[in-house]
C-alpha positions in Angstrom: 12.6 11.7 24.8 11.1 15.3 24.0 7.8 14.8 22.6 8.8 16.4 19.4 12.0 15.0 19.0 9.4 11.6 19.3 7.0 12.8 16.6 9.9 13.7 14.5 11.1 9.7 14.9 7.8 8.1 14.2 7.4 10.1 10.8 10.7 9.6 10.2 10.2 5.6 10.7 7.0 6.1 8.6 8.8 7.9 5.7 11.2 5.0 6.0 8.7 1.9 5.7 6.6 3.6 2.6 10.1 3.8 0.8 10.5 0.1 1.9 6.3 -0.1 0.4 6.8 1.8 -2.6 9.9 -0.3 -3.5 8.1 -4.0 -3.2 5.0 -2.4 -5.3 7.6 -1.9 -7.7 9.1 -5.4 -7.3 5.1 -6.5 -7.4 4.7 -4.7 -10.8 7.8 -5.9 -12.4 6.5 -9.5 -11.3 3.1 -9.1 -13.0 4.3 -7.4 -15.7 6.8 -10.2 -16.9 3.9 -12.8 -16.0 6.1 -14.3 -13.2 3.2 -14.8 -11.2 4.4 -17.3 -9.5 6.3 -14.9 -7.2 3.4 -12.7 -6.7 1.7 -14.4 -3.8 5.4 -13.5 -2.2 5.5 -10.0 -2.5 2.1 -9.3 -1.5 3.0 -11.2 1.6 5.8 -8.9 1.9 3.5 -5.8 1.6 1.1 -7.0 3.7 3.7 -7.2 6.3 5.7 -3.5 5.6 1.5 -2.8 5.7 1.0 -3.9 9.3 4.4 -2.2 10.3 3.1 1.0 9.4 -0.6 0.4 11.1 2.4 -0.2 14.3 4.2 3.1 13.5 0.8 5.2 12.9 -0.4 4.0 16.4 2.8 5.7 17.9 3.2 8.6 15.9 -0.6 9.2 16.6 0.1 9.0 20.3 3.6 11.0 20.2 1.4 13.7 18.4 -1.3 13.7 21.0 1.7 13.9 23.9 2.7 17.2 21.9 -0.3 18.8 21.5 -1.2 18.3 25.2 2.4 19.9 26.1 1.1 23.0 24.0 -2.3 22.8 25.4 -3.4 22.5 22.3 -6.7 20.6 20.9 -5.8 16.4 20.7 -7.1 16.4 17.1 -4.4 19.3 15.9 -3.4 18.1 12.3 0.4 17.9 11.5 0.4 21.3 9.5 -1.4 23.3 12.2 1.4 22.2 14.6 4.5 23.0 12.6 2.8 26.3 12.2 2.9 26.2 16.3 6.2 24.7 16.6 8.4 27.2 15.0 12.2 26.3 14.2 13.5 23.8 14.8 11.1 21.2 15.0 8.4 23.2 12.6 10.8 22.8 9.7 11.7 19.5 10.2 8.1 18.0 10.9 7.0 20.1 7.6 9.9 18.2 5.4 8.5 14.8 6.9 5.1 15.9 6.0 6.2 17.2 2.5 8.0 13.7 1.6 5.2 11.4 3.3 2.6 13.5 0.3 5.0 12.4 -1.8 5.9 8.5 -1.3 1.9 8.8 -1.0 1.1 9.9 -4.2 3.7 7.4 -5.5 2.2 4.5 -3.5 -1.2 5.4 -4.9 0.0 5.4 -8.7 1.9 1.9 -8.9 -1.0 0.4 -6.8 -3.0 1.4 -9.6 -0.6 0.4 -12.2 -0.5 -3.1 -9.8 -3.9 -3.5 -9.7 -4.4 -2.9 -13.8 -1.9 -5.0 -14.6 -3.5 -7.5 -12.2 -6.7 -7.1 -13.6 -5.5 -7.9 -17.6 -4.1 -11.1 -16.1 -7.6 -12.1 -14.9 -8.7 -11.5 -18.0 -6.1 -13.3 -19.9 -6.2 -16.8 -18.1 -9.9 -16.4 -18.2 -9.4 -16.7 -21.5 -7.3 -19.2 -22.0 -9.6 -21.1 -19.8 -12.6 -20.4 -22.1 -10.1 -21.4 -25.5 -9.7 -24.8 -23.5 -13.4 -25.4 -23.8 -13.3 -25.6 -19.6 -16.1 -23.4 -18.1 -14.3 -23.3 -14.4 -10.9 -24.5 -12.9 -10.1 -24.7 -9.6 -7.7 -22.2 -8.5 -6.3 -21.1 -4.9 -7.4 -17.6 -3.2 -4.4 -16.1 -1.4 -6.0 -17.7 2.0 -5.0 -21.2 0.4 -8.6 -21.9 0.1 -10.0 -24.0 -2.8 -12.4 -21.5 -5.4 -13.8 -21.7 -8.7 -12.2 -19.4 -11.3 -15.2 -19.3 -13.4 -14.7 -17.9 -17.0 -16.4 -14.7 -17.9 -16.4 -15.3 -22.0 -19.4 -17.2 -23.9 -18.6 -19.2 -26.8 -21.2 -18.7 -29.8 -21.3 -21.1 -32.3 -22.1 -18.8 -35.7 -22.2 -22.3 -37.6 -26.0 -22.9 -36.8 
């Protein structure tokens, strides 16, 4: 396979799997934001996987890329934009819509992770809470490594009565 033609695959995998990431962050948020956390541990399996695809993908678009710029003779380290400026049609187009829609699910994956992570974070509060209105100080709780940890409450309790 022409080294371009290669590059052109591996983005187009990539552009593929951060759809796939961007829709279970969606599925993610939907879960914490109906409280069905139960289903959580699930989908963050799921993006931890679709996570460790891509790591796969970025170590063979990262050596098609290098294949290309050594056919050009030019530097290893040539980022993407500097080569579709060097490639011309028909690969120079192409590569630069890859690149174009990559920025994009990018900017996307960074905005629900936030939402994720907010919404994630008001949960924390909310059964800290309820831990605290139940008089409990800690409760055991699972991390998402099955281990055993203390989910200590963050609220003190004043009595005004004194």
């Amino acid at each position: 396979m022409d080294a371009a033609e290669d590059l052109s695959h591996q983005l187009w995998t990539m552009r593929e799997l951060l759809q796939h990431l961007v829709f279970k962050l969606e599925v993610q948020g939907l879960l914490l934001s109906t409280s069905r956390t139960r289903w959580v541990p699930f989908a963050s399996a799921e993006v931890d996987a679709i996570l460790e695809a891509i790591d796969e993908v970025e170590r063979a678009r990262a050596a098609a890329s290098e294949r290309l710029t050594s056919q050009r003779s030019l530097p290893i380290d040539t980022r993407l934009t500097d080569l579709i400026d060097h490639l011309g049609p028909p690969w120079g187009p192409l590569l630069g819509q890859h690149r174009l829609h990559l920025l994009s699910l990018q900017a996307e994956i960074e905005e629900i992770s936030r939402a994720n992570h907010e919404s994630a974070r008001r949960g924390l509060m909310r059964s800290r809470e309820v831990i605290a209105a139940m008089g409990e100080a800690a409760v055991d709780v699972y991390d998402p490594n099955g281990a055993s940890i203390s989910l200590v409450s963050a609220s003190q309790r004043l009595d005004r009565s004194v």
